[in-house]
C-alpha positions as a Markdown table, in Angstrom:
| # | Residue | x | y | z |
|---|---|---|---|---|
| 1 | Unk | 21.0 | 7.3 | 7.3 |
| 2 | Unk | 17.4 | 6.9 | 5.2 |
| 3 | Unk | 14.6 | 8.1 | 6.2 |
| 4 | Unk | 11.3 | 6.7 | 5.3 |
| 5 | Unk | 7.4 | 7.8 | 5.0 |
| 6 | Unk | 5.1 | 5.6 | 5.6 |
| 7 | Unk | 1.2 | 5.6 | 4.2 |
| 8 | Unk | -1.9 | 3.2 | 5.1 |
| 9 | Unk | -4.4 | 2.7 | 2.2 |
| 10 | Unk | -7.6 | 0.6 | 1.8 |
| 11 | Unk | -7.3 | -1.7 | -1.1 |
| 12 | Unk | -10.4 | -3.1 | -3.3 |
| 13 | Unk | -10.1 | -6.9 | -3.9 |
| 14 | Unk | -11.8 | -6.4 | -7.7 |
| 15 | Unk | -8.9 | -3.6 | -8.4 |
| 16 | Unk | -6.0 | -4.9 | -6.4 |
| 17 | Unk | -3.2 | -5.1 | -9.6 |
| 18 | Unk | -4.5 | -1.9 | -10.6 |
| 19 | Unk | -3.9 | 0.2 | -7.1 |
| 20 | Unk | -0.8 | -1.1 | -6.1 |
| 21 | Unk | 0.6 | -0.8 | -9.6 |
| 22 | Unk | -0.4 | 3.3 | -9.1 |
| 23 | Unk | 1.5 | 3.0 | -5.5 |
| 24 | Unk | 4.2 | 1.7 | -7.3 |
| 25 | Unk | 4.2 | 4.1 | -9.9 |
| 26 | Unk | 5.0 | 7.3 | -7.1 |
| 27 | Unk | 7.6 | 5.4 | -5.2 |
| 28 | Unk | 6.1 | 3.4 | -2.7 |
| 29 | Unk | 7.0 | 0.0 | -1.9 |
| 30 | Unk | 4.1 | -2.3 | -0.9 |
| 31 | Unk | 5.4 | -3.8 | 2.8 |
| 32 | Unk | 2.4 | -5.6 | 3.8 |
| 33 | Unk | -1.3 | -6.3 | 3.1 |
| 34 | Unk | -3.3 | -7.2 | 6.2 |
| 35 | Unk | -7.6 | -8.2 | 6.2 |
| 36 | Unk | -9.7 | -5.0 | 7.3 |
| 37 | Unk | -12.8 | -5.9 | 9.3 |
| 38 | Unk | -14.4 | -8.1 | 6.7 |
| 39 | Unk | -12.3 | -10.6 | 4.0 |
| 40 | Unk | -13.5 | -8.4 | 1.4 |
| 41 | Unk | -12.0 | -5.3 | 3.5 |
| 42 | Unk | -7.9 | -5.4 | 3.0 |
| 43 | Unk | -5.3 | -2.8 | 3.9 |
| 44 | Unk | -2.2 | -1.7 | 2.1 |
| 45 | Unk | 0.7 | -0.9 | 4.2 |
| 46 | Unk | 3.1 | 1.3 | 2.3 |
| 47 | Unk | 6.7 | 2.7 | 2.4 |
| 48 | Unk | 9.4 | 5.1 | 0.5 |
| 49 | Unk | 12.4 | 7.1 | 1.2 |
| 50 | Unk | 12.2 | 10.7 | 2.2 |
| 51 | Unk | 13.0 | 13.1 | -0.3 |
């Protein structure tokens, strides 16, 4: 059976290619991206199998 790790990050809309591309790069898989308190606020909800 997998098991997984999660991880919550904020997200900058000017930089958004940029973050999730370093996510990316260590593993994680983007799951979901939800607004913060503010549409310029937006928060990356992240996931990868335990090592």
């Amino acid at each position: 059976m997998k098991k997984w790790e999660y991880l919550t990050a904020p997200v900058l809309i000017h930089n958004t290619k940029m973050i999730l591309d370093n996510f990316g790069s260590d593993g994680w898989e983007l799951v979901q991206i939800l607004q913060g308190a503010t549409p310029e606020q937006l928060v990356a909800y992240f996931k990868r199998e335990k090592q």
